[in-house]
VOGU-3710 file (C-alpha; in Angstrom, 3 decimals, decimal comma):
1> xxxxxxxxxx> -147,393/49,993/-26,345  -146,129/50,364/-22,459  -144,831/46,696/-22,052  -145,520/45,382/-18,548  -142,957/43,436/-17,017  -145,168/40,632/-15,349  -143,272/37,430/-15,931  -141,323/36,143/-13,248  -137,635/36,604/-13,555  -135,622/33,498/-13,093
11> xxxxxxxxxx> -131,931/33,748/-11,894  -129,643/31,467/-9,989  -128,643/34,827/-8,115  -131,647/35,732/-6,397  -131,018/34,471/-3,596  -128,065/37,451/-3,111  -130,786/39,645/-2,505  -131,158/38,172/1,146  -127,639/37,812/2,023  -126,745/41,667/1,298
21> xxxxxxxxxx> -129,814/43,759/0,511  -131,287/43,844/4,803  -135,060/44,001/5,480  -134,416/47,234/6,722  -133,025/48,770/4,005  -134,922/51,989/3,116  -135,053/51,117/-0,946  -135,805/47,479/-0,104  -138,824/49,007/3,039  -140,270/51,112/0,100
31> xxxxxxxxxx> -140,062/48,418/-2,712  -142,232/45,892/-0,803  -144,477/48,439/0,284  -145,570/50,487/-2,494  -147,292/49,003/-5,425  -145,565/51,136/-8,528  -148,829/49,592/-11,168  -150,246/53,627/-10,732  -146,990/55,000/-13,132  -149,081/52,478/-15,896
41> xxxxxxxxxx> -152,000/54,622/-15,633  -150,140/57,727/-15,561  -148,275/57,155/-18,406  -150,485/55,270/-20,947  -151,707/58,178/-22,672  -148,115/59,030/-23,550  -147,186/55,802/-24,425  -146,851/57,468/-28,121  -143,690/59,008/-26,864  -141,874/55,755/-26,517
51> xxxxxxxxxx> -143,548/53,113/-28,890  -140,422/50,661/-29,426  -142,528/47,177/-28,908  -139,005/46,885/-26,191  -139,528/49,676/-24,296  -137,838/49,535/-21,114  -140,710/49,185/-18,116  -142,254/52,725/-17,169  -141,859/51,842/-13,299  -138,215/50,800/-13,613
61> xxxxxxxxxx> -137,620/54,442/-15,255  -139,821/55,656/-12,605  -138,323/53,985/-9,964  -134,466/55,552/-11,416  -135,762/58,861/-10,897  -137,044/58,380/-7,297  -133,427/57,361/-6,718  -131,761/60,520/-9,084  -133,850/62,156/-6,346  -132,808/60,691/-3,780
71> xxxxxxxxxx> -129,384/61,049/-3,892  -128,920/63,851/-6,217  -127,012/62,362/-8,733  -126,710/63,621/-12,491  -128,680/60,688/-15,092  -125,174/58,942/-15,899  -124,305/58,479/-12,510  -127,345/56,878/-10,916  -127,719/54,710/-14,035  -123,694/53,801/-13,330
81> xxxxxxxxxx> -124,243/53,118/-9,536  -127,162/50,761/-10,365  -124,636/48,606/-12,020  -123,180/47,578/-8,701  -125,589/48,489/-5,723  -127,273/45,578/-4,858  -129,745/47,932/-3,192  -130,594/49,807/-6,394  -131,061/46,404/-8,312  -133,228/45,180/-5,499
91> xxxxxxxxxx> -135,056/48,422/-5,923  -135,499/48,359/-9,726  -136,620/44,534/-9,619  -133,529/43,319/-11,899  -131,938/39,876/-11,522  -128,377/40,175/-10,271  -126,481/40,011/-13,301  -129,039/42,061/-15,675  -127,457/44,766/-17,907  -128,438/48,492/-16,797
101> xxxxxxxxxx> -130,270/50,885/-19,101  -128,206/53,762/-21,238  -128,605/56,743/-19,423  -129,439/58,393/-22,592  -133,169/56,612/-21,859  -133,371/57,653/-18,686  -133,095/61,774/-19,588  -135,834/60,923/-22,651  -137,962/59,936/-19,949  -136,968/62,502/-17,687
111> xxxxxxxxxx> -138,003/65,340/-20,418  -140,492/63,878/-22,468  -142,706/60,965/-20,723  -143,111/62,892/-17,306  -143,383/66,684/-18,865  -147,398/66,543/-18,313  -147,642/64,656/-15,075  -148,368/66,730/-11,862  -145,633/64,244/-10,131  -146,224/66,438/-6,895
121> xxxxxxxxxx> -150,238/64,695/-6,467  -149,579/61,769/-7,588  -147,120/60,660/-5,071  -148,835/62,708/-2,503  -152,396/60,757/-3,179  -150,593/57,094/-3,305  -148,615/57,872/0,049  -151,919/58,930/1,538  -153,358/56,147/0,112  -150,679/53,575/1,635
131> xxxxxxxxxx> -150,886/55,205/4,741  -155,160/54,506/5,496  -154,594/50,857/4,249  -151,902/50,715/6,921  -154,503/51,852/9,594  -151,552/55,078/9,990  -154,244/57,686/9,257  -157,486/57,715/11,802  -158,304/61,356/11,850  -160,928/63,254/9,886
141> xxxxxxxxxx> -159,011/66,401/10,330  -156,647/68,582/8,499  -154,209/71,123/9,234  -153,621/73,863/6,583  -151,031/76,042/6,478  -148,221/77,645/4,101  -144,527/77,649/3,983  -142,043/80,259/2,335  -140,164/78,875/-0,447  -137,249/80,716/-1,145
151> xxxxxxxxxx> -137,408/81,150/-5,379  -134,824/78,253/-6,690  -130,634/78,661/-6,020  -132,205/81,405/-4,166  -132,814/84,054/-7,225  -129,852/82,655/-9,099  -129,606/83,674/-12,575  -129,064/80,578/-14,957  -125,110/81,579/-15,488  -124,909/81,876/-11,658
161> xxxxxxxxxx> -126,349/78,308/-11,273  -123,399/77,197/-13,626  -121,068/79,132/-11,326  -122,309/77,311/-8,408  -121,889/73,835/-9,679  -118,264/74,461/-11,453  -117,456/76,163/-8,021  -118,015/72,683/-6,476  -116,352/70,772/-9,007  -113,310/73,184/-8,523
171> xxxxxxxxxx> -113,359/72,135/-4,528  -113,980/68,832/-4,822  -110,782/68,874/-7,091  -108,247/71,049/-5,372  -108,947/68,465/-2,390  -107,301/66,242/-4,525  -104,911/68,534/-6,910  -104,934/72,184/-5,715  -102,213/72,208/-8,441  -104,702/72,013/-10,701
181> xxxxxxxxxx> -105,736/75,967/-10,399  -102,748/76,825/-12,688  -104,642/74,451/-15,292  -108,152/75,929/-15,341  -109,370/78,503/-17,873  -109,828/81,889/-16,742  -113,505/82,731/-15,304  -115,475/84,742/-17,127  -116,064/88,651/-15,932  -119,246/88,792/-17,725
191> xxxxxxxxxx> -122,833/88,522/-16,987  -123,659/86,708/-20,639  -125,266/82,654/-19,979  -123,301/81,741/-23,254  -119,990/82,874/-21,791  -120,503/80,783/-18,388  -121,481/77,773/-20,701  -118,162/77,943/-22,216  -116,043/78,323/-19,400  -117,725/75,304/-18,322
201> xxxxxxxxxx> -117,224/73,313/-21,199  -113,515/74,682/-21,122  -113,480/73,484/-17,460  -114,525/70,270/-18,552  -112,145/69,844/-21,372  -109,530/70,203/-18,517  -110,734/68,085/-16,193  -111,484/65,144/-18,381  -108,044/65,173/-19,741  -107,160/63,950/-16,173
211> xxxxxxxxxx> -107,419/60,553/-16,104  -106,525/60,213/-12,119  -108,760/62,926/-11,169  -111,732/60,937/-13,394  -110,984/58,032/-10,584  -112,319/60,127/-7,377  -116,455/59,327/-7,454  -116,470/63,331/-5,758  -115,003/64,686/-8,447  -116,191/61,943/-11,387
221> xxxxxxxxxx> -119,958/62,974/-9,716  -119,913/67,012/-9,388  -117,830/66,695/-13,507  -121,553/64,580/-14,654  -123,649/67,027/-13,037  -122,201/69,844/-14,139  -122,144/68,357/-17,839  -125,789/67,537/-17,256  -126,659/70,888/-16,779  -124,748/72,278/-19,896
231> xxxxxxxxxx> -126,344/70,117/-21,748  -129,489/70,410/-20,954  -132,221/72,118/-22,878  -131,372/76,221/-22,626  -134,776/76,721/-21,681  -134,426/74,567/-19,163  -131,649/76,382/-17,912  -133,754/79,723/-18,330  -136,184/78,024/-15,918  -133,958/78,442/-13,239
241> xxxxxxxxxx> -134,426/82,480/-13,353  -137,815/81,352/-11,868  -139,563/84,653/-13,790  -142,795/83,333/-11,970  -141,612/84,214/-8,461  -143,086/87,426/-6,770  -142,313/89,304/-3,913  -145,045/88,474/-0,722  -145,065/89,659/2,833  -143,672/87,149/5,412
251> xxxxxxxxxx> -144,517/89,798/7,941  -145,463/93,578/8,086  -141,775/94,504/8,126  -140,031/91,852/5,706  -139,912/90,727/2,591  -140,290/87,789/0,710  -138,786/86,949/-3,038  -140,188/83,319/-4,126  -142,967/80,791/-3,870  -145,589/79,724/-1,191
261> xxxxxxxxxx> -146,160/76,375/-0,432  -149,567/75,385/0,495  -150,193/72,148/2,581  -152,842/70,124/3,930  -151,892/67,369/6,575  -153,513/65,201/8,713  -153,376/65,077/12,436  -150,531/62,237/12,126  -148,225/64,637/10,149  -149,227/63,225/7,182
271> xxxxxxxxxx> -149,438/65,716/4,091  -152,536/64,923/2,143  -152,428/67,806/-0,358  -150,054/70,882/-1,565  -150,306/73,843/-3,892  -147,427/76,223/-4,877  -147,772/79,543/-5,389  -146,049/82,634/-6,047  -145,029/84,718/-2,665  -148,068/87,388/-3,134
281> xxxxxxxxxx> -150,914/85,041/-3,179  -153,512/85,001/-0,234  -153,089/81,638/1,675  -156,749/82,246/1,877  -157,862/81,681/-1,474  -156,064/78,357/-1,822  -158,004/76,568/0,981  -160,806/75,294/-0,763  -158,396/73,563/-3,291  -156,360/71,962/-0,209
291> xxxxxxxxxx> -159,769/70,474/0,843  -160,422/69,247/-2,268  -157,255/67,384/-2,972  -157,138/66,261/0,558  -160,528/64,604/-0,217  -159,482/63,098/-3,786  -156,201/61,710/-1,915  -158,981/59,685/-0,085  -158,649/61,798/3,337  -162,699/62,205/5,029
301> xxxxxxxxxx> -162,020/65,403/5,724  -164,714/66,818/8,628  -162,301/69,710/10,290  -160,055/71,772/8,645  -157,694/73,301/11,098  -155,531/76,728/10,708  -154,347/80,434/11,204  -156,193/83,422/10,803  -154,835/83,710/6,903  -156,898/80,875/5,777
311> xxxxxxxxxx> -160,121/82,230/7,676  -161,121/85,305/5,182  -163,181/85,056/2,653  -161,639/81,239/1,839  -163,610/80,438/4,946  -167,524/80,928/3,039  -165,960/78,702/0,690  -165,408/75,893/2,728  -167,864/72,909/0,847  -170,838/72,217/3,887
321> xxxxx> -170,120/69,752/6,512  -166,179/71,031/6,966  -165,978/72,763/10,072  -162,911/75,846/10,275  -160,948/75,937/13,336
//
């Protein structure tokens, strides 16, 4: 069973929390503001993924990633940082002195728990939520349009994503040690995934044999997230081909290899609903969906307002009472 932390912590520290966490930090802004109860409901049904009766609380692992996120930091670093940020401690609602989590739970949630969740709606529908309590939303309105999404590292291959992040790790070293190029393992001439995976490990092996190097949080950081990658599941990795992404037509003359992204927004800027889609699709076609998630986000949506692509045949599908500008 998901085990709700609802008891009230008792610390002789808490009072830290006011003396170096500021009411205007960002983590601290967003941690009284948002209610995190909705991961409960999102995550019952897979509560048979994680049934230990000590599970560690769903929002606290929810709350980990939002800060992976953030700052774009590999499982074993963002878990290590929360050991000493008081912000990040704030954030996760731990006492002070409380012991972090193994960052070994943190990627089983990251794989397993959230596989099923459509994360991009669900944060989209509580922000839109927050923001009509909070009087921030007033119009009835919404503006629809599409962005291009370039396809992921930019049509990387999965070995060329594991050239880009030992590339990194190689600068972020020779900023310390450019002596260290006479160390590295030769880079591999080939275009074969399993060959880039072990000149990464082999990079690794070098790099973790220096225990100074291991001291510099730029180097310590690019080494995790690099290992993270490795390590991850290979179809993961083969993920990163994006095989999904078509070519579409940013304009008569050009070309486009990737992904649309569909969006809804209010008149304040606000975006109320999304859809992504390969580059081919008709930005048409996905405006009755917009409307429709703008609507289950809470949004009373009377206008819909947009370019000429979203007027075609989308338009006679517009559900009575919505108005096309």
């Amino acid at each position: 069973m998901i085990s709700k932390q609802q008891s009230l912590k008792l610390s002789p520290y808490m009072d830290l929390y006011n003396l170096i966490v500021p009411e205007d930090n960002m983590l601290r802004k967003i941690n009284d503001l948002v209610d995190f109860s909705f991961v409960y409901d999102e995550l019952k049904e897979r509560d048979c993924l994680i049934n230990d009766r000590n599970a560690i609380d769903p929002i606290r692992m929810f709350k980990y990633l939002l800060l992976k996120t953030i700052h774009d930091l590999s499982d074993v670093d963002i878990v290590e940082r929360s050991k000493y940020d008081m912000s990040f401690k704030y954030f996760l609602d731990m006492t002070p002195e409380e012991e972090v989590i193994e960052p070994s739970s943190l990627t089983k949630f990251r794989k397993l728990r959230l596989k099923d969740i459509n994360l991009l709606d669900l944060l989209i529908n509580k922000t839109v939520e927050i923001a009509i309590e909070k009087g921030i939303i007033k119009s009835n309105s919404i503006i629809v349009d599409a962005t291009h999404t370039k396809a992921r590292y930019n049509q990387m291959k999965p070995k060329e994503v594991l050239m880009e992040r030992s590339k990194k790790l190689r600068q972020a070293i020779y900023q310390v040690d450019e002596s260290m190029k006479e160390k590295f393992p030769t880079k591999t001439k080939t275009d074969v995934l399993e060959d880039e995976i072990t000149y990464s490990q082999n990079l690794m092996d070098v790099i973790e044999k220096e225990e100074v190097l291991l001291q510099y949080p730029k180097v310590k950081e690019k080494l995790s997230l690099l290992k993270e990658t490795v390590e991850d599941d290979i179809e993961h990795l083969r993920c990163s081909k994006d095989q999904d992404a078509k070519v579409g037509h940013k304009t008569a003359d050009s070309s486009f290899f990737g992904y649309k992204t569909h969006l809804a927004m209010s008149e304040e800027r606000i975006i109320t609903a999304a859809t992504i889609t390969t580059g081919e699709k008709n930005d048409g076609k996905q405006l009755e969906t917009l409307i429709e998630k703008s609507v289950e986000a809470g949004m009373n949506v009377e206008t819909v307002i947009g370019d000429a692509a979203y007027s075609e045949k989308g338009k006679s599908r517009i559900p009575k009472r919505k108005k096309m500008k």
